[in-house]
N, C-alpha and C positions, 0 to 999 in steps of 0.2 A: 415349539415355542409357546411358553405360556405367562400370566404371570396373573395379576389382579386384575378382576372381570370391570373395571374402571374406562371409563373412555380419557382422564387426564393423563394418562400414560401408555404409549407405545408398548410394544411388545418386548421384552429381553431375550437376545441370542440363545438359542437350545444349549450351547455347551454354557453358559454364565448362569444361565436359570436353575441348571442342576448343581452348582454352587451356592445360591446366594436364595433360595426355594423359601429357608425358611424366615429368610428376610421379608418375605411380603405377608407372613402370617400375623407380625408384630404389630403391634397396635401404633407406633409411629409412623408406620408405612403406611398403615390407613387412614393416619390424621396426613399427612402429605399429599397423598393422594385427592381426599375432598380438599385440603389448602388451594392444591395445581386446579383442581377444579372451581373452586371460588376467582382465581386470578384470572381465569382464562376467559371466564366470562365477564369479567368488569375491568380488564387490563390486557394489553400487548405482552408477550412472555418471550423468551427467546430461548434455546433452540426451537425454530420450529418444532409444534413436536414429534414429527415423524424423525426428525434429528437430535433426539436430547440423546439415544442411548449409542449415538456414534460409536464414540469409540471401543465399547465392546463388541460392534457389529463388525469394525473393522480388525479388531486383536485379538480372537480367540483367547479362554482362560489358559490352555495348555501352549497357546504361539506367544505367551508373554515374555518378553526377556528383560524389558525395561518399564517400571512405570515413572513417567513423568508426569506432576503435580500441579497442578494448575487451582485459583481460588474458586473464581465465578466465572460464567460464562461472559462475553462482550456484550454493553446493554445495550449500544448502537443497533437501530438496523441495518439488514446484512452482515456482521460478522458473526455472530456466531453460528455454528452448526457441528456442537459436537465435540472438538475436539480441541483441548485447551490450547491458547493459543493461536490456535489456526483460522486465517479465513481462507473463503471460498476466490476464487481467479475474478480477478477485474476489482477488488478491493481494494484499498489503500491499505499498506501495512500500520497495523496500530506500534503504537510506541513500541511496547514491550516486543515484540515480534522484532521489527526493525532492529532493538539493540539485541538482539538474538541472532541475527543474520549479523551484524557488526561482530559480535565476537564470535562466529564460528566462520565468518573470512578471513580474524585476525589467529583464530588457534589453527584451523587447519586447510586455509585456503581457498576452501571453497567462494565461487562466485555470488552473488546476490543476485536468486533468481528474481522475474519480474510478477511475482506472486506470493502470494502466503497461504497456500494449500498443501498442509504437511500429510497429507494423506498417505503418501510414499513411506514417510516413517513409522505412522501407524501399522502398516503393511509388514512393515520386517521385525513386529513383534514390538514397537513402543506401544503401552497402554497411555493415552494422552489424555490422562482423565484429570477432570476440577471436581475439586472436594463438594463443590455446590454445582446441580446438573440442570438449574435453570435460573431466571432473572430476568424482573420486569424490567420494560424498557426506559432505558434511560436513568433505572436506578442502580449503580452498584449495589453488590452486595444483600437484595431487597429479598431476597431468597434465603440468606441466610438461618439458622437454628430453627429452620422447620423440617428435620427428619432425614435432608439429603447427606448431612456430612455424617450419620450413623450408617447411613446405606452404602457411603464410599468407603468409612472404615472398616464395612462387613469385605471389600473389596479387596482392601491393604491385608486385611487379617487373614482373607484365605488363600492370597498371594506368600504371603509369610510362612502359612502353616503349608506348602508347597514342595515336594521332593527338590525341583529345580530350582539352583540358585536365580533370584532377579539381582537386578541394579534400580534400586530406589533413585530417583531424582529429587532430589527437594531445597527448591528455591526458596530463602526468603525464609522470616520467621513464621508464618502462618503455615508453612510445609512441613519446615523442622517438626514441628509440637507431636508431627506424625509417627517423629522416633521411636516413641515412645509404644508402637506397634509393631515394630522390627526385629528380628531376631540377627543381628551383625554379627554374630559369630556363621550364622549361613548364606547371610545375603552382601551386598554391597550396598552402600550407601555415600549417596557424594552429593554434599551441602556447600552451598554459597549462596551468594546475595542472589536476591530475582531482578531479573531483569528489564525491571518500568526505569522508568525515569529519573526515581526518586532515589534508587541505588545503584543505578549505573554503572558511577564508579568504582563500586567494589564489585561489582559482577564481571566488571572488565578487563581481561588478564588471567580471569577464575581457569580457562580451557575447559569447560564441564566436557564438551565435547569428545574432547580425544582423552581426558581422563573418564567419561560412559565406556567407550572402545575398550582400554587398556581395562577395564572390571569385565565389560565382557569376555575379554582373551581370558583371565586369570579364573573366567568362569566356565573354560572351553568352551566359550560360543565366541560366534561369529560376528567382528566390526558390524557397526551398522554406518551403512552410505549417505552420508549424510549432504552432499552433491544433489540440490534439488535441479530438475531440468525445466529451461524455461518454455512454457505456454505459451503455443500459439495465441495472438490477440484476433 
């Protein structure tokens, strides 16, 4: 594992480094880099940083079968750590989440576990990456157009440029714009509303769920279980 000799940034997984290597030679990645380091010292940031680079720790580049698109991370503390979406056990489900669990009990059944820890699904090959891989607390979005979302479409791009087909997720317009990195005549992609509050209603009925599955079969791969099991309290 290697990556810039920087202390505001963690280490990147050995198989992602050999992907994305010469993403940290770019002089964006070095202005990002003293940015994380200016914040850290005069602001709260979240992911912890031994947690910003989750989700590639959790998804190997070659175990990817799904990436799902997340914007920013949660600026609350305690939620984030990593993985769009997701908090950690003992947290209150944020909105978005919550109506995430609402329409994957109404497309495929599933019960509404008593947590918000999708780390299961990271596991069976979702990449659960946000386009923006930190943010101060309390600010949406406060991280935004400093370097992170070149670094995530170094990510999209060499998922794209990939022998194996994936299944793109992309909620929401802020997701879509990513199309535009996609090769659809080799991969999958399946768009609908996201899932806050503010689109609800059209996210609701969408089934992304079991239409991710039905791209995975049509890709020879295997459903993903999307049955989270509830946590001991």
């Amino acid at each position: 594992m290697q990556m810039s000799e920087s202390r505001s940034l963690p280490q990147v997984p050995a198989a992602w480094y050999v992907v994305l290597k010469e993403e940290f030679e770019k002089p964006y990645f070095k202005q990002l880099t003293e940015f994380l380091g200016e914040e850290r010292r005069n602001h709260t940031i979240f992911p912890p940083e031994n947690e910003i680079f989750t989700a590639l720790q959790l998804t190997p580049f070659e175990k990817v079968r799904v990436l799902l698109l997340g914007q920013d991370p949660y600026p609350t503390p305690g939620h984030a750590h990593g993985l769009c979406f997701s908090v950690k056990a003992g947290v209150k489900h944020p909105a978005s989440l919550r109506n995430m669990f609402k329409e994957l009990k109404e497309d495929l059944g599933c019960s509404i576990p008593n947590h918000g820890y999708l780390e299961p699904w990271a596991k069976q090959g979702i990449l659960m990456l946000n386009a923006v891989l930190t943010v101060r607390e309390g600010e949406a979005n406060s991280h935004a157009g400093k370097g992170w979302e070149e670094f995530t479409d170094a990510i999209i791009k060499a998922l794209n440029d990939r022998h194996q087909p994936v299944v793109f997720v992309l909620w929401g317009n802020y997701a879509q714009k990513k199309t535009k990195l996609i090769d659809e005549s080799r991969h999958k992609v399946i768009r609908c509303a996201h899932p806050s509050p503010l689109s609800f209603k059209k996210f609701s009925g969408s089934k992304p769920f079991s239409r991710i599955n039905e791209a995975l079969i049509e890709c020879a791969s295997t459903p993903i279980e999307w049955q989270l099991a509830d946590l001991d309290s």
